[in-house]
Chimera marker file (.cmm) of the C-alpha trace (Angstrom):
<marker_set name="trace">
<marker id="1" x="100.304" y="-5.582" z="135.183" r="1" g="1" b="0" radius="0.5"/>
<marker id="2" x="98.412" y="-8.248" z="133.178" r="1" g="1" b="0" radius="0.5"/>
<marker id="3" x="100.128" y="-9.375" z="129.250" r="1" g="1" b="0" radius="0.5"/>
<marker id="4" x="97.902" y="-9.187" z="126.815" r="1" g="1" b="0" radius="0.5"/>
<marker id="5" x="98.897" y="-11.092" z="124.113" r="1" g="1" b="0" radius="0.5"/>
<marker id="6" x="96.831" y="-11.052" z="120.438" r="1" g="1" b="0" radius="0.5"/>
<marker id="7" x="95.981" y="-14.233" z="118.462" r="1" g="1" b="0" radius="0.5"/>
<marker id="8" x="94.192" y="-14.687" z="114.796" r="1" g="1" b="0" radius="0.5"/>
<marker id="9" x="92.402" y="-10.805" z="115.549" r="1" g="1" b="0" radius="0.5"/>
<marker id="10" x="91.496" y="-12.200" z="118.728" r="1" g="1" b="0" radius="0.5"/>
<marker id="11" x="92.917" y="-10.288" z="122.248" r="1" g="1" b="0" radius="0.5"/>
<marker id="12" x="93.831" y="-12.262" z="125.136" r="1" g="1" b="0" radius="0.5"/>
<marker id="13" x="94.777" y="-11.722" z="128.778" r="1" g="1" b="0" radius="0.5"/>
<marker id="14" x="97.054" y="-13.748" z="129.791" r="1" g="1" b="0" radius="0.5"/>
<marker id="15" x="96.307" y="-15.297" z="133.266" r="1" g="1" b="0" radius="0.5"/>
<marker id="16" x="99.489" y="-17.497" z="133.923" r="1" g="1" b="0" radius="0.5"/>
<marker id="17" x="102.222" y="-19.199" z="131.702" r="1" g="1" b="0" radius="0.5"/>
<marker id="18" x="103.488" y="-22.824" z="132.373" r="1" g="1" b="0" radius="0.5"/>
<marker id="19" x="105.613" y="-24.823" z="130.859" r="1" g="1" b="0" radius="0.5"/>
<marker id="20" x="104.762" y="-27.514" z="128.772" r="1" g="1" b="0" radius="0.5"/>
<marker id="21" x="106.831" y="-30.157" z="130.950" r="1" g="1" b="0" radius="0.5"/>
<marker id="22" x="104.634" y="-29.039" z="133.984" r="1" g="1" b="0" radius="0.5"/>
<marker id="23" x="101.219" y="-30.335" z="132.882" r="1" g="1" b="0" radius="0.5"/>
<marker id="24" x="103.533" y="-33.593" z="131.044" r="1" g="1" b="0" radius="0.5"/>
<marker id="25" x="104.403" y="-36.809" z="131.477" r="1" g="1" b="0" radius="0.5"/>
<marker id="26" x="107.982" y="-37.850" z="130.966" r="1" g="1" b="0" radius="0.5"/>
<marker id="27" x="106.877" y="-39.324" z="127.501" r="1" g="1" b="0" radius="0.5"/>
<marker id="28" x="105.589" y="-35.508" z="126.549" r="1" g="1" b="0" radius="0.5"/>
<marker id="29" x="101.660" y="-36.303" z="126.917" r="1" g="1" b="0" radius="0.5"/>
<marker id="30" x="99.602" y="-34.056" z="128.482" r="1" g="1" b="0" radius="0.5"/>
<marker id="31" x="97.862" y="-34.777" z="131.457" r="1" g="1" b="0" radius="0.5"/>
<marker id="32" x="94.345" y="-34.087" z="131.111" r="1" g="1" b="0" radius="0.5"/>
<marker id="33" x="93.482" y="-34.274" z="134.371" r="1" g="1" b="0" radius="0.5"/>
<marker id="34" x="96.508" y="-31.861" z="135.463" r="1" g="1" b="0" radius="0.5"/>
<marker id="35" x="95.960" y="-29.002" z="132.952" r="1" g="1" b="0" radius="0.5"/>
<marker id="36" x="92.133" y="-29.018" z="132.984" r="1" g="1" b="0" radius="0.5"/>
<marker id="37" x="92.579" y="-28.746" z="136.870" r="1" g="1" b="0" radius="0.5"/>
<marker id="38" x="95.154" y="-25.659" z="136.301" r="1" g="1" b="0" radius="0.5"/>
<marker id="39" x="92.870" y="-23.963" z="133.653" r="1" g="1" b="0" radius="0.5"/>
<marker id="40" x="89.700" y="-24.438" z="135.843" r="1" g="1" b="0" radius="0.5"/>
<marker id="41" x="91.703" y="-22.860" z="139.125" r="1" g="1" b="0" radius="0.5"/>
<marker id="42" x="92.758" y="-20.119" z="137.107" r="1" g="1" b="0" radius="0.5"/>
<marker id="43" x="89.800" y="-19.000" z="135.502" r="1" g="1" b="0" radius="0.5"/>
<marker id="44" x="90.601" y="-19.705" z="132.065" r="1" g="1" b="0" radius="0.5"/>
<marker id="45" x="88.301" y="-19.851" z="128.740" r="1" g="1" b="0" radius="0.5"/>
<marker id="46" x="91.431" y="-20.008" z="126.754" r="1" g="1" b="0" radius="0.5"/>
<marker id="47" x="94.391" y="-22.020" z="125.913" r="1" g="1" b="0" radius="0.5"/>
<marker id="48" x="97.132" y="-20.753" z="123.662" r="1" g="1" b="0" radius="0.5"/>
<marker id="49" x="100.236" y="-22.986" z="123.487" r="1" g="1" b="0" radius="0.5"/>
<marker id="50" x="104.095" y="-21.510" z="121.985" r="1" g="1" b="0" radius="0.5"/>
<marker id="51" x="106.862" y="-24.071" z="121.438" r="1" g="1" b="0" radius="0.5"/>
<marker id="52" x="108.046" y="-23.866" z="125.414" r="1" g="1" b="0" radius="0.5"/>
<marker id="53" x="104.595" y="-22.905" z="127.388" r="1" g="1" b="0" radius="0.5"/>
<marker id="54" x="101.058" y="-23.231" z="127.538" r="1" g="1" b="0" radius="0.5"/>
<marker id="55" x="99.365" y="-19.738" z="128.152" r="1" g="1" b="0" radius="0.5"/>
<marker id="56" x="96.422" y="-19.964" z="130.508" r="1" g="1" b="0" radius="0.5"/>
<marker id="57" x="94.242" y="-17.064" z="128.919" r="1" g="1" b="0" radius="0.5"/>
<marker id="58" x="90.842" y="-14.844" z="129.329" r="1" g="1" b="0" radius="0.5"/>
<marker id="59" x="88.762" y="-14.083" z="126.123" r="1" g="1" b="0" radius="0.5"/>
<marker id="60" x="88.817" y="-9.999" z="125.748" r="1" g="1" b="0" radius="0.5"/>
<marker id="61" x="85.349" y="-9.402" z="124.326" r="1" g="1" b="0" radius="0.5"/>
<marker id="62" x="85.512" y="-7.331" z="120.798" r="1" g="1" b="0" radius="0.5"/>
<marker id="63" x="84.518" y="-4.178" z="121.573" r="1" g="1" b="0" radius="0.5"/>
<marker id="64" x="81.003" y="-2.404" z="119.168" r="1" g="1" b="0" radius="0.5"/>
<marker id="65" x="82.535" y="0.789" z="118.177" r="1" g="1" b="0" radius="0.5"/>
<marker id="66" x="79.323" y="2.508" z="117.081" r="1" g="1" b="0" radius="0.5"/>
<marker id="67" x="77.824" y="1.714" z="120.755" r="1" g="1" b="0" radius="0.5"/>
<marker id="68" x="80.652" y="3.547" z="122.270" r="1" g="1" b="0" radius="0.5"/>
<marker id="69" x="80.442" y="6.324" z="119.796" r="1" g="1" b="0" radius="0.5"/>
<marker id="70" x="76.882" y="7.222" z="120.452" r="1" g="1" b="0" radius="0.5"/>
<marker id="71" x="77.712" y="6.926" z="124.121" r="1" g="1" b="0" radius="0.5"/>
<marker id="72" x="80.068" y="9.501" z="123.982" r="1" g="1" b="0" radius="0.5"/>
<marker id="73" x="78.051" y="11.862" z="121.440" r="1" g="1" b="0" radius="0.5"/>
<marker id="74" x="74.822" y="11.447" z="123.584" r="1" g="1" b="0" radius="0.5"/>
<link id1="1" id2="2" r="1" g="1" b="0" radius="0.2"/>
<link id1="2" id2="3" r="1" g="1" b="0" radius="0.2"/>
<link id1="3" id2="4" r="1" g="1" b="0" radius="0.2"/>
<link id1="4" id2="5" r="1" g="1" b="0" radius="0.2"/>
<link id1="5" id2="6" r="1" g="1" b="0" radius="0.2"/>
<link id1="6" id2="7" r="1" g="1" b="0" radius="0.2"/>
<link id1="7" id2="8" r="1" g="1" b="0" radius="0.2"/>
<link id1="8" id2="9" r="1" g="1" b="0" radius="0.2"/>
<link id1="9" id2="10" r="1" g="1" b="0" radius="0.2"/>
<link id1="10" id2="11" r="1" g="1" b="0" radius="0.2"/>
<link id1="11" id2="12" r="1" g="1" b="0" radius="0.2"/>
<link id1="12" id2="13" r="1" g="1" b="0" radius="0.2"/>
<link id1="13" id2="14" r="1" g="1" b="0" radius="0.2"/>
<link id1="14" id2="15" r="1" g="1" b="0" radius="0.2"/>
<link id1="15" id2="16" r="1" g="1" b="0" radius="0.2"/>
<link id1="16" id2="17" r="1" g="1" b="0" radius="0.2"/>
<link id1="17" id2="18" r="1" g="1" b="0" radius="0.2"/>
<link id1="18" id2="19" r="1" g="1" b="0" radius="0.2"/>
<link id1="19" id2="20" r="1" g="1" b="0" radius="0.2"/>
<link id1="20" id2="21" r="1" g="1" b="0" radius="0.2"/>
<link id1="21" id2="22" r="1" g="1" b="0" radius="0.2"/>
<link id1="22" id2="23" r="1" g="1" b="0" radius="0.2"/>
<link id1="23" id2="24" r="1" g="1" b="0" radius="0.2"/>
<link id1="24" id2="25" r="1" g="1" b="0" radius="0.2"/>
<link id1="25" id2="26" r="1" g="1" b="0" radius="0.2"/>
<link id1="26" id2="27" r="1" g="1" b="0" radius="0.2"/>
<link id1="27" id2="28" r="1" g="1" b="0" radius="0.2"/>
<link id1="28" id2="29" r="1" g="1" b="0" radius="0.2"/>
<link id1="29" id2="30" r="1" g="1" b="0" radius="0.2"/>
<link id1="30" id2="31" r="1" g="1" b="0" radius="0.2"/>
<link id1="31" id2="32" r="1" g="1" b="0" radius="0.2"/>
<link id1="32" id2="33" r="1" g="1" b="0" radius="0.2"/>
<link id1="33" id2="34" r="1" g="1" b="0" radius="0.2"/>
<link id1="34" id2="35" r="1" g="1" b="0" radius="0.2"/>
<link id1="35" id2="36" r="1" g="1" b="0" radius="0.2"/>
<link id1="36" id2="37" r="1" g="1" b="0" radius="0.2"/>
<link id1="37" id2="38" r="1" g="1" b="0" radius="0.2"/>
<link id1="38" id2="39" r="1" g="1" b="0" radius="0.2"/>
<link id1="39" id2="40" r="1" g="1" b="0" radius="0.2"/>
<link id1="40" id2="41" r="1" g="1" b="0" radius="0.2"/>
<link id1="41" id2="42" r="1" g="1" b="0" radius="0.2"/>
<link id1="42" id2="43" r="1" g="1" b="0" radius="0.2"/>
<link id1="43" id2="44" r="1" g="1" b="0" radius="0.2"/>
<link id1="44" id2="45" r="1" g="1" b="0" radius="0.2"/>
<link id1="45" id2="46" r="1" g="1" b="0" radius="0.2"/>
<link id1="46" id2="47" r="1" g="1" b="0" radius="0.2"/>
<link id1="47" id2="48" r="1" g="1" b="0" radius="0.2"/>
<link id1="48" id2="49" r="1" g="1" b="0" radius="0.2"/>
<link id1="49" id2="50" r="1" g="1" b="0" radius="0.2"/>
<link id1="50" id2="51" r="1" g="1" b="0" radius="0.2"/>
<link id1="51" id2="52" r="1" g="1" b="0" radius="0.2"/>
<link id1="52" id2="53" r="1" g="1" b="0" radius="0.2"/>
<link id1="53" id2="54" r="1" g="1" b="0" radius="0.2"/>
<link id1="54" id2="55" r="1" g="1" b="0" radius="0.2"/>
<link id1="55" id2="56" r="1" g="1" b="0" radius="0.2"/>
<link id1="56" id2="57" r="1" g="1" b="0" radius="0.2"/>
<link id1="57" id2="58" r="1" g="1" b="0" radius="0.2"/>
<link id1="58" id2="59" r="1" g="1" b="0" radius="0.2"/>
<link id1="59" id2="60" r="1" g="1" b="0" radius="0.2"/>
<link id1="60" id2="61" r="1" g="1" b="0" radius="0.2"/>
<link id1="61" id2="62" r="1" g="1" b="0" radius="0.2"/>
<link id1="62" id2="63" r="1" g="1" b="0" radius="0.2"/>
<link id1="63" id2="64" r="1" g="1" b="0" radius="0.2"/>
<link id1="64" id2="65" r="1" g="1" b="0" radius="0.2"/>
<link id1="65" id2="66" r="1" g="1" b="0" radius="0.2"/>
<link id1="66" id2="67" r="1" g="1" b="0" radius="0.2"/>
<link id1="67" id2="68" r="1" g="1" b="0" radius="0.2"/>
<link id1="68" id2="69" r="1" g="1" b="0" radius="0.2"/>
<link id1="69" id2="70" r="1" g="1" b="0" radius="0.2"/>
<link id1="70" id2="71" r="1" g="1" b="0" radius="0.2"/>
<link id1="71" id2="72" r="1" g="1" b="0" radius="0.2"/>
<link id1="72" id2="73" r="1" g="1" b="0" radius="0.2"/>
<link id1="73" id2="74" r="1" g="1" b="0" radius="0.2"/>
</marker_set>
């Protein structure tokens, strides 16, 4: 079952968490290289990042209401 997870009225699937030391050097900087690598295998359009992981995440497209409406009423 996917985690959806919902960020400034935007909803997200999440596609995989890792943590933060996994795409970091032992200083704490990000390697480029490694996480774009990660979020191009997985798919990704989306990066969210909480104090322990980075969450590798799809964009759920807002939904138009009214079209559904009509398609139902039709």
């Amino acid at each position: 079952m996917k985690q959806l997870y919902r960020h400034n009225d935007k909803v997200y699937v999440i596609l995989r968490k890792l943590p933060h030391h996994n795409v970091s050097d032992k200083q704490g900087n990000i390697i480029s290289e490694l996480f774009n690598a990660w979020k191009e295998h997985l798919g990704a359009d989306h990066v969210l990042r909480d104090s322990t992981h980075f969450m590798f995440c799809e964009t759920v497209p807002d939904v138009e209401w009214e079209e559904i409406v009509e398609e139902v009423t039709e």
